[in-house]
C-alpha positions as CSV (number, residue, x, y, z in Angstrom):
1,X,5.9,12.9,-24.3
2,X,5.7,10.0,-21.5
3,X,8.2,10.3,-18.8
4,X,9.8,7.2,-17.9
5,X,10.6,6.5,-14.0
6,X,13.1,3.5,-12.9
7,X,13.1,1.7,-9.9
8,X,15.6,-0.7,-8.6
9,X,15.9,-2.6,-5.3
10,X,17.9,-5.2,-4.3
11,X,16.0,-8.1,-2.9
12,X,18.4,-11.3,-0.7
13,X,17.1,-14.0,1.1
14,X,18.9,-14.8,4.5
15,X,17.0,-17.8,5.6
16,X,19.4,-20.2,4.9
17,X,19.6,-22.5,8.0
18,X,22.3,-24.6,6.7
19,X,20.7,-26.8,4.1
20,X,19.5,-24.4,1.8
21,X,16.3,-25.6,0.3
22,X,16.3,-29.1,1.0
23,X,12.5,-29.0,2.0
24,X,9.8,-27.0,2.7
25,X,10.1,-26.8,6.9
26,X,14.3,-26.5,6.2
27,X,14.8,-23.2,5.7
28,X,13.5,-19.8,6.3
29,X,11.3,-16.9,4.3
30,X,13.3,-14.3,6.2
31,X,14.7,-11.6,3.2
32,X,15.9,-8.1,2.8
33,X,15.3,-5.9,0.4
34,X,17.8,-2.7,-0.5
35,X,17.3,0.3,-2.1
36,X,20.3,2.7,-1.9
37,X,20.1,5.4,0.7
38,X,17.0,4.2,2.3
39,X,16.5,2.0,5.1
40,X,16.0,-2.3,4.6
41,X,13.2,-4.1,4.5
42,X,13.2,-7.0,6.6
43,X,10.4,-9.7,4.9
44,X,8.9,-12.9,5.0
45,X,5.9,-14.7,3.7
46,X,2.2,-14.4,5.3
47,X,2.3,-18.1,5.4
48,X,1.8,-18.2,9.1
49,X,3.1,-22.1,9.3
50,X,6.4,-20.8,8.1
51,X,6.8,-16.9,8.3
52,X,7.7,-14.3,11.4
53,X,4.2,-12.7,12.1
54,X,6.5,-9.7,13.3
55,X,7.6,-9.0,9.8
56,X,6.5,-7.4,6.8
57,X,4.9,-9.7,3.7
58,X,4.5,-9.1,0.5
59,X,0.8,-8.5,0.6
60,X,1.3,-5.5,3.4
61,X,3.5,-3.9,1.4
62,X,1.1,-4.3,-1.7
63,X,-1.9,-2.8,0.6
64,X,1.0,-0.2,1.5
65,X,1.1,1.1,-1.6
66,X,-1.9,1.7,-3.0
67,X,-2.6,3.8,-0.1
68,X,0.4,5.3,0.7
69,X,-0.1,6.6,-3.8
70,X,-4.0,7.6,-3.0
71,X,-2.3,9.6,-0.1
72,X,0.0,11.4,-1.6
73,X,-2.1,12.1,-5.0
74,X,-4.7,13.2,-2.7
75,X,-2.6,15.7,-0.8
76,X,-1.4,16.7,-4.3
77,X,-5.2,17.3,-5.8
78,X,-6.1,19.7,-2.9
79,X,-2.9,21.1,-3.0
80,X,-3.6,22.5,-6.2
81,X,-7.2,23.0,-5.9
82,X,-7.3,25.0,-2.6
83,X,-8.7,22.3,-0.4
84,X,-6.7,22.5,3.0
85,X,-5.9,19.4,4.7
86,X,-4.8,19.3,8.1
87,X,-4.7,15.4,9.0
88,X,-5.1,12.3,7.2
89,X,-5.2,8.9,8.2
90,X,-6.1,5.9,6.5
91,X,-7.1,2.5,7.7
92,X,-6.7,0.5,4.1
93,X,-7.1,-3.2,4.0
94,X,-7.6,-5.6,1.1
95,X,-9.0,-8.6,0.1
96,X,-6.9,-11.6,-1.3
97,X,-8.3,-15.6,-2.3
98,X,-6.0,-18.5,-2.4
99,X,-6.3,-20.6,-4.6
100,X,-6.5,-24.3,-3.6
101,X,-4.2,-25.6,-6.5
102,X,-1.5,-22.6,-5.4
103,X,-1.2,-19.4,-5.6
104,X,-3.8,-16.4,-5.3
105,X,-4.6,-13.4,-6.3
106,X,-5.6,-9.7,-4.6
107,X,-9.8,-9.6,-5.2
108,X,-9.9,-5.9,-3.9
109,X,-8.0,-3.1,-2.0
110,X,-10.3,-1.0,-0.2
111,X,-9.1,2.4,1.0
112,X,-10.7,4.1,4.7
113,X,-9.3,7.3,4.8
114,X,-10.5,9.9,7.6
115,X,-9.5,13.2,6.3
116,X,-9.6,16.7,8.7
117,X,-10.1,19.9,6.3
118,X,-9.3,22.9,7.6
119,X,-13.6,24.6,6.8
120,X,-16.7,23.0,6.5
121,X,-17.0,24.8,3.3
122,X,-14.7,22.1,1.5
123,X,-15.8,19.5,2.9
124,X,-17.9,18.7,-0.2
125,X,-15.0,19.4,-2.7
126,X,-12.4,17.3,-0.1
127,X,-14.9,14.5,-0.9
128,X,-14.9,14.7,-4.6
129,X,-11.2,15.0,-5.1
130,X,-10.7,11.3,-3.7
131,X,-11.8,10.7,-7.3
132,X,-9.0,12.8,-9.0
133,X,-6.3,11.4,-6.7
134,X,-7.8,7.6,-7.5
135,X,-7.5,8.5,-11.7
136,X,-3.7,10.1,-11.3
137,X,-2.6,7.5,-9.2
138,X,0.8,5.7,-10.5
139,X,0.1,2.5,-8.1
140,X,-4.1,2.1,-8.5
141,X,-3.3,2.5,-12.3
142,X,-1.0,-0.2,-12.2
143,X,-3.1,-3.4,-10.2
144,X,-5.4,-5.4,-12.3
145,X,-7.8,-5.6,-9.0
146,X,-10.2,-2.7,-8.1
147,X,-9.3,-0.2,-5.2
148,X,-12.4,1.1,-3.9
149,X,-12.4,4.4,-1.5
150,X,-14.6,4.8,1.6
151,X,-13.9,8.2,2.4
152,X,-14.6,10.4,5.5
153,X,-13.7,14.4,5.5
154,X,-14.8,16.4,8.2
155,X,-13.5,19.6,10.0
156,X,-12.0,19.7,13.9
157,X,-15.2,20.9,14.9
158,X,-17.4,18.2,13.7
């Protein structure tokens, strides 16, 4: 039996300057989005003629999550199998085309993550597992773009 999971946020634009919408230059991309209990999101657009370069976009958060999934279905995978992780980061980016007539589309997210294991005996296995976490994760499952992973596991000594 499927398990189904809801999600709800709440999602306000504030960048009203006074004249709502009246063109393109009179009003800002500024928003907030809500979810109960957990700190705001303060947004814009990555249009860089019209957004606040100091904010979150869209796009980073999409990036966001398909890493932040692998991560955590990583962690999970060598949880379970006995691999011992003792730092991860990862330096994800992807790839997005604009379309001249509007609009775009993500072409690829491509994950970097730098994994510490606690032997060089699972190093190997640490390796593999980025496979496992990629097949079993909610957010990679869900985009109709491929996420690629350039993995790196090593121990403290090496």
């Amino acid at each position: 039996m499927n398990k189904e999971h809801k999600y709800s946020i709440t999602t306000k634009w504030n960048g009203n300057k006074g004249t709502g919408t009246s063109g393109l230059k009179a009003y800002e991309r500024s928003h907030t989005v809500s979810n109960a209990g957990k700190p705001d999101l303060f947004l814009t657009t990555d249009n860089p003629h019209v957004g606040d370069k100091s904010k979150l976009n869209p796009e980073d958060l999409l990036v966001t999550a398909v890493s932040s999934c692998h991560m955590l279905s990583y962690l999970y995978v060598c949880a379970l199998e006995g691999i011992v992780v003792t730092d991860y980061v990862d330096h994800a980016y992807g790839i997005m085309q604009e379309h001249e007539s509007g609009g775009g589309q993500f072409e690829h997210v491509t994950l970097c993550p730098e994994v510490i294991v606690a032997e060089e005996s699972m190093i190997e296995k640490a390796i593999d597992l980025h496979h496992k976490a990629h097949e079993i994760c909610y957010i990679a499952n869900s985009v109709n773009f491929p996420v690629y992973t350039n993995a790196i596991c090593k121990t403290t000594d090496r």
